[in-house]
Rosetta silent file (secondary structure, phi, psi, omega in degrees, C-alpha in Angstrom):
SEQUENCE: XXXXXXXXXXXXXXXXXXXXXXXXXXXXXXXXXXXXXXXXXXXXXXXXXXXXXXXXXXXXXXXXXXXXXXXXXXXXXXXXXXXXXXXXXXXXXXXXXXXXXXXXXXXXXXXXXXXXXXXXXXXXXXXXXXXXXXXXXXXXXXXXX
SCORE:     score description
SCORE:     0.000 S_00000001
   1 L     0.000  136.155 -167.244   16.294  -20.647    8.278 S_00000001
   2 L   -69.147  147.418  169.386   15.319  -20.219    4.754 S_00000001
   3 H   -59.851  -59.148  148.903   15.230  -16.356    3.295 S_00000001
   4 H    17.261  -66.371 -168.576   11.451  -17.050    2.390 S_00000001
   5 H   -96.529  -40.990  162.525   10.449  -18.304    6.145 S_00000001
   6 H   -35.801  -77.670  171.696   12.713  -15.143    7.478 S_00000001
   7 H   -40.384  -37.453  179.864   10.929  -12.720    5.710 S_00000001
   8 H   -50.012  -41.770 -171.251    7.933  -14.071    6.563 S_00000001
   9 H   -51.750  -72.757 -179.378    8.661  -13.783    9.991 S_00000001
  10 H   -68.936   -9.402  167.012    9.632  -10.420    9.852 S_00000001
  11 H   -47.866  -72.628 -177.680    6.734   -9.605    7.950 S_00000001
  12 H   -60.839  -70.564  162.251    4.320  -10.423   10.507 S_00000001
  13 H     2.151  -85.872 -173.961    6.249   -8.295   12.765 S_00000001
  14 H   -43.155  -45.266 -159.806    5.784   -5.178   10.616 S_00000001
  15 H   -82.520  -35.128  161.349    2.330   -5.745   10.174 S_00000001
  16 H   -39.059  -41.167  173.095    1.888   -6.087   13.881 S_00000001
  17 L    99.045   -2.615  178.704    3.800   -2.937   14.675 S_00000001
  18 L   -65.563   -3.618 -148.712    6.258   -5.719   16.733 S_00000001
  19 L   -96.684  133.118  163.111    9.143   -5.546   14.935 S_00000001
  20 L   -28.880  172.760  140.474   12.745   -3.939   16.350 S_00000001
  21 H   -41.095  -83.971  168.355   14.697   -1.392   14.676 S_00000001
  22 H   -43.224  -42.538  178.678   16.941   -4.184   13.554 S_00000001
  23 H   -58.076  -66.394 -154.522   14.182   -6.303   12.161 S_00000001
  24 H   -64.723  -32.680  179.356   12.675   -3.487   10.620 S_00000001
  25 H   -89.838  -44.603 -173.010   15.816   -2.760    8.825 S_00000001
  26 H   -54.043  -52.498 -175.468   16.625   -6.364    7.626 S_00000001
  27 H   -56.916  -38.831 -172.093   12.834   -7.027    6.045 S_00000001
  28 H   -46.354  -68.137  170.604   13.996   -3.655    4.293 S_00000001
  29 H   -23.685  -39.194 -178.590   17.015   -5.306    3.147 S_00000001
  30 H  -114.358  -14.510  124.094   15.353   -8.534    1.812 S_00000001
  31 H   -61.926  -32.473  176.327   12.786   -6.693   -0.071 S_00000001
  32 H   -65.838  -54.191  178.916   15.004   -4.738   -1.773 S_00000001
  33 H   -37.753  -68.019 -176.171   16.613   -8.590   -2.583 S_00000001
  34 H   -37.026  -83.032  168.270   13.153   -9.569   -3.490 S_00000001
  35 H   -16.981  -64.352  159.181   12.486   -6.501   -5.893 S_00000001
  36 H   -36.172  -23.314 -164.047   16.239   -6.676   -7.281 S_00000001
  37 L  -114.537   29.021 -176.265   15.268  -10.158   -9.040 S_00000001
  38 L   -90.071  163.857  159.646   12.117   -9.084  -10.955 S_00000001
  39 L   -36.552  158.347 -179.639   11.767   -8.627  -14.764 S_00000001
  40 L   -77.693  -19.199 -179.698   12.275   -5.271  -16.339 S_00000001
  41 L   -72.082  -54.608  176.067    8.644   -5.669  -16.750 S_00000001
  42 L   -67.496    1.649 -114.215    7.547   -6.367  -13.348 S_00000001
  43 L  -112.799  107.619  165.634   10.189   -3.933  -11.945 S_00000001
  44 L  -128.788 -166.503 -178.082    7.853   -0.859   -9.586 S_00000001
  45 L  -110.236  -58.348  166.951    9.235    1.018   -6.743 S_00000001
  46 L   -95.989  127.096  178.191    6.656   -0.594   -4.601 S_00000001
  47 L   -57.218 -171.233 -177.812    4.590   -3.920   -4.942 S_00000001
  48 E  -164.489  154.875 -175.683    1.078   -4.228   -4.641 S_00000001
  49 E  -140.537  166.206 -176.821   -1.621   -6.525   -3.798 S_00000001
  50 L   -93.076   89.884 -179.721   -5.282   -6.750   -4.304 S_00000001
  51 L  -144.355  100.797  171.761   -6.674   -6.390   -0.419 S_00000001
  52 L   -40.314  108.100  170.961  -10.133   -4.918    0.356 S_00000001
  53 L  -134.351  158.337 -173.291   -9.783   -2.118    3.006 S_00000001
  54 E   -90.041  149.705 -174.518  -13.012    0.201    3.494 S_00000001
  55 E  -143.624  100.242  150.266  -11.840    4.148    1.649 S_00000001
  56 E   -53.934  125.551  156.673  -13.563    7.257    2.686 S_00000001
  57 E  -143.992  146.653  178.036  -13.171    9.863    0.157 S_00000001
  58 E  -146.995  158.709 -153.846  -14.005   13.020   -0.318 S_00000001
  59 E  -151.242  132.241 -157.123  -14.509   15.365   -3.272 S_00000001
  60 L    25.025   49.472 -154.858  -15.805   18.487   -2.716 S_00000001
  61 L   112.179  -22.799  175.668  -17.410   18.275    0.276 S_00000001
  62 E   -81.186  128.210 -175.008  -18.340   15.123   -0.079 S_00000001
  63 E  -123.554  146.222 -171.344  -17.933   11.774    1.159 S_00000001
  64 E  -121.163  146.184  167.303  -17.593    8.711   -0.672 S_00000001
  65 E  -100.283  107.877  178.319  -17.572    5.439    0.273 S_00000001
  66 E   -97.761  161.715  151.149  -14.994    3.348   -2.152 S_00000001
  67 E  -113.206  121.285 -167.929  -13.523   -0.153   -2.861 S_00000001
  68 E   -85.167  145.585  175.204   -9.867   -0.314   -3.494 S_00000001
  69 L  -105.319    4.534 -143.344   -8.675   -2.793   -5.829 S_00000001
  70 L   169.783  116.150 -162.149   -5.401   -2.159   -5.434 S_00000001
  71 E  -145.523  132.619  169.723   -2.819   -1.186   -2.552 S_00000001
  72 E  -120.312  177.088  136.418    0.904   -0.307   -2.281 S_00000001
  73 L   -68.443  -43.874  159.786    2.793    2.113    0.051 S_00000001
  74 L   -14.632  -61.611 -175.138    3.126    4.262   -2.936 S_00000001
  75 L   155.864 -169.857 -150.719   -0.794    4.430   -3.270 S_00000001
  76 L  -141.084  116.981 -169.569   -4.092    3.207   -4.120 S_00000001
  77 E   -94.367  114.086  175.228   -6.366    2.495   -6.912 S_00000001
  78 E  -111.836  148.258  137.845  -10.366    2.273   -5.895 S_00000001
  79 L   -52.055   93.595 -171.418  -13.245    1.992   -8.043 S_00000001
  80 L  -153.828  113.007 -163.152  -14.947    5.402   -8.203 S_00000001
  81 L   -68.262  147.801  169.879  -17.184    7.146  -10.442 S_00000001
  82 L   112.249  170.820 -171.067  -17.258   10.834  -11.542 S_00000001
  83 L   -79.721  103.031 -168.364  -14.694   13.152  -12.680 S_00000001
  84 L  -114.554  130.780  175.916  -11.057   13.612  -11.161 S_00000001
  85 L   -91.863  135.689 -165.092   -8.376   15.758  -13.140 S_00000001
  86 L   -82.720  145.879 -166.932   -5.498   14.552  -13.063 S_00000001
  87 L   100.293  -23.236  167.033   -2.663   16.090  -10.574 S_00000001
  88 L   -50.899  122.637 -145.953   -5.889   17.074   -8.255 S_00000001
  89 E   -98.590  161.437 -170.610   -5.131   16.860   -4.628 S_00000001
  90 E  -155.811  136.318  164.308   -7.792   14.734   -2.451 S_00000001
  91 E  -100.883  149.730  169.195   -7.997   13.464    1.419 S_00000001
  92 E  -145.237  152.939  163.630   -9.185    9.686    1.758 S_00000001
  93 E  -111.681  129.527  169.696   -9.320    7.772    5.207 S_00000001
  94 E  -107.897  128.696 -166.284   -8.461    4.482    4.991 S_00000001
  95 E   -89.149   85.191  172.956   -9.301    1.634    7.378 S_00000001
  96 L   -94.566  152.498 -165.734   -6.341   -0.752    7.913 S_00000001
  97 L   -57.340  135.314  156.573   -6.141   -4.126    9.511 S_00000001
  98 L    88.625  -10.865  176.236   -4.086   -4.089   12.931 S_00000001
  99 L  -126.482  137.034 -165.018   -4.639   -0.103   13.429 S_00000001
 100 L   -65.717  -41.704 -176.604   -7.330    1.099   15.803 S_00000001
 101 L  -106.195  133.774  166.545   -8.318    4.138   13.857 S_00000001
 102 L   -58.664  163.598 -157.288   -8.565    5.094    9.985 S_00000001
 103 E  -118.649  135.409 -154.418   -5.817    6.812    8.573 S_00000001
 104 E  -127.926  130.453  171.846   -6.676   10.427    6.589 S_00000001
 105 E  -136.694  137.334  172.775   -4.136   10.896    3.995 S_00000001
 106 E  -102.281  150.786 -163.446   -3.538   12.977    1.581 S_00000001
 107 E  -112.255  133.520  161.800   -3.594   11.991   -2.237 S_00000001
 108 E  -104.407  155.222 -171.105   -2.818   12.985   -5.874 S_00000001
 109 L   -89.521  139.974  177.631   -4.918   11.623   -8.917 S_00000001
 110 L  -117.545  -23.883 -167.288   -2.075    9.875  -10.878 S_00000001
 111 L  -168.378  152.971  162.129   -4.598    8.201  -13.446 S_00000001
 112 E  -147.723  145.248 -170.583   -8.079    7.618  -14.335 S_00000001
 113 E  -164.399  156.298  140.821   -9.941    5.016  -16.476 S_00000001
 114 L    54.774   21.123  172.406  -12.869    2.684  -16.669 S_00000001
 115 L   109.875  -25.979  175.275  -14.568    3.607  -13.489 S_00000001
 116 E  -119.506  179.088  164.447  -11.120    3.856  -11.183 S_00000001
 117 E  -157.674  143.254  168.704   -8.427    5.898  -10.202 S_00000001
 118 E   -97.567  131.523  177.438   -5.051    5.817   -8.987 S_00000001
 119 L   -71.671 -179.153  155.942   -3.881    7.583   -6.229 S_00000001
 120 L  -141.287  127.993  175.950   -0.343    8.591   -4.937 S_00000001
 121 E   -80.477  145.906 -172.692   -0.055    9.022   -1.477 S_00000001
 122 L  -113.308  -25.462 -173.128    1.467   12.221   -0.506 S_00000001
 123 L  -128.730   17.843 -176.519    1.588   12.377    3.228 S_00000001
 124 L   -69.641  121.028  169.786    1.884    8.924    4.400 S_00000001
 125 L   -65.670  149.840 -138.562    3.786    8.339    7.603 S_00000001
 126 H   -56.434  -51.483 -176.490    6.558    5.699    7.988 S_00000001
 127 H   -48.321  -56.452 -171.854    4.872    3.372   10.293 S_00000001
 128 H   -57.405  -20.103 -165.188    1.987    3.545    8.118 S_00000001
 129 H   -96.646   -6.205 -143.901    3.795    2.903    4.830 S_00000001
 130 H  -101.811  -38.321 -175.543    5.660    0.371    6.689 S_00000001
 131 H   -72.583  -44.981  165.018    2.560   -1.262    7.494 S_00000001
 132 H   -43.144  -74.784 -167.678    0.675   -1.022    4.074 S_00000001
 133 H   -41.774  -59.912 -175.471    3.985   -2.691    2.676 S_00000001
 134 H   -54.081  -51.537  179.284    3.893   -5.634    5.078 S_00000001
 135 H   -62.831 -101.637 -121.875   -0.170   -6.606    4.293 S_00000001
 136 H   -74.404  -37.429 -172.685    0.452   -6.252    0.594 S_00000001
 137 H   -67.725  -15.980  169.313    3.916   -8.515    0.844 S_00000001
 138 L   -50.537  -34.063 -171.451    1.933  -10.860    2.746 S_00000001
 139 L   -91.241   14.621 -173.476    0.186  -11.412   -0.183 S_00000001
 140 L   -88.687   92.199  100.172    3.336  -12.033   -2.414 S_00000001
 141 L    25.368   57.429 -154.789    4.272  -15.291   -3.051 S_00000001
 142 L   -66.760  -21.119 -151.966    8.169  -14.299   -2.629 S_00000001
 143 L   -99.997  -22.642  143.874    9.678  -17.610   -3.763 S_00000001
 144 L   -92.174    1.209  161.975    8.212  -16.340   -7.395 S_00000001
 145 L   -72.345    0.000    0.000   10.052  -13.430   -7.260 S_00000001
């Protein structure tokens, strides 16, 4: 079996919540391969993909409905207007694929520009990060890596 069609494999697993101990440690292991062969340019601590999940957020009291453009385990950039200082701490809920309930996390403003901002997640839990990672490497094309 090809590294490629493994990972894949083990992929879906993660994203499923099906995956072993062992499993769970090998897709670590062959991301970290995957990562290791990028450019200094493309080089992050986590990838990211573009995949439309529904984002509660709220600022000051307030609840916002957002669209993220942008998803890692690291954290999450949505389109969302008005003013956030940066280093400013925030809860969002987020609605992921394969988990019955949204997930309320807390965030730091890392950036702002043009209408978005990037988050950093601060409080995600493993499973959860484990799961974000698998949905955005789904969308990776690993064999250009």
């Amino acid at each position: 079996m090809s590294t490629e069609h493994e990972f894949k494999l083990l992929n879906n697993k993660m994203k499923t919540g099906e995956a072993t101990e062992t499993e769970r440690t090998r897709w670590s292991e062959l991301k970290a391969e995957f990562l290791a062969g990028q450019t200094e340019n493309e080089k992050r601590k986590h990838q990211r993909a573009n995949i439309a999940i529904d984002v509660v957020f709220t600022n000051d009291d307030e609840l916002l409905r957002a669209v993220c453009w942008s998803l890692g385990a690291g954290g999450i950039g949505i389109e969302l207007d008005g003013e956030f200082p940066i280093d400013a701490e925030h809860d969002i809920r987020l609605t992921l694929p394969n988990i019955d309930s949204p997930v309320l996390v807390r965030v730091r403003v890392a950036w702002t520009g043009g209408g978005r901002v990037g988050f950093e997640f601060l409080n995600l839990p493993n499973e959860v990060k484990d799961h974000i990672d698998a949905l955005v490497w789904e969308e990776v094309d690993v064999s250009d890596l």
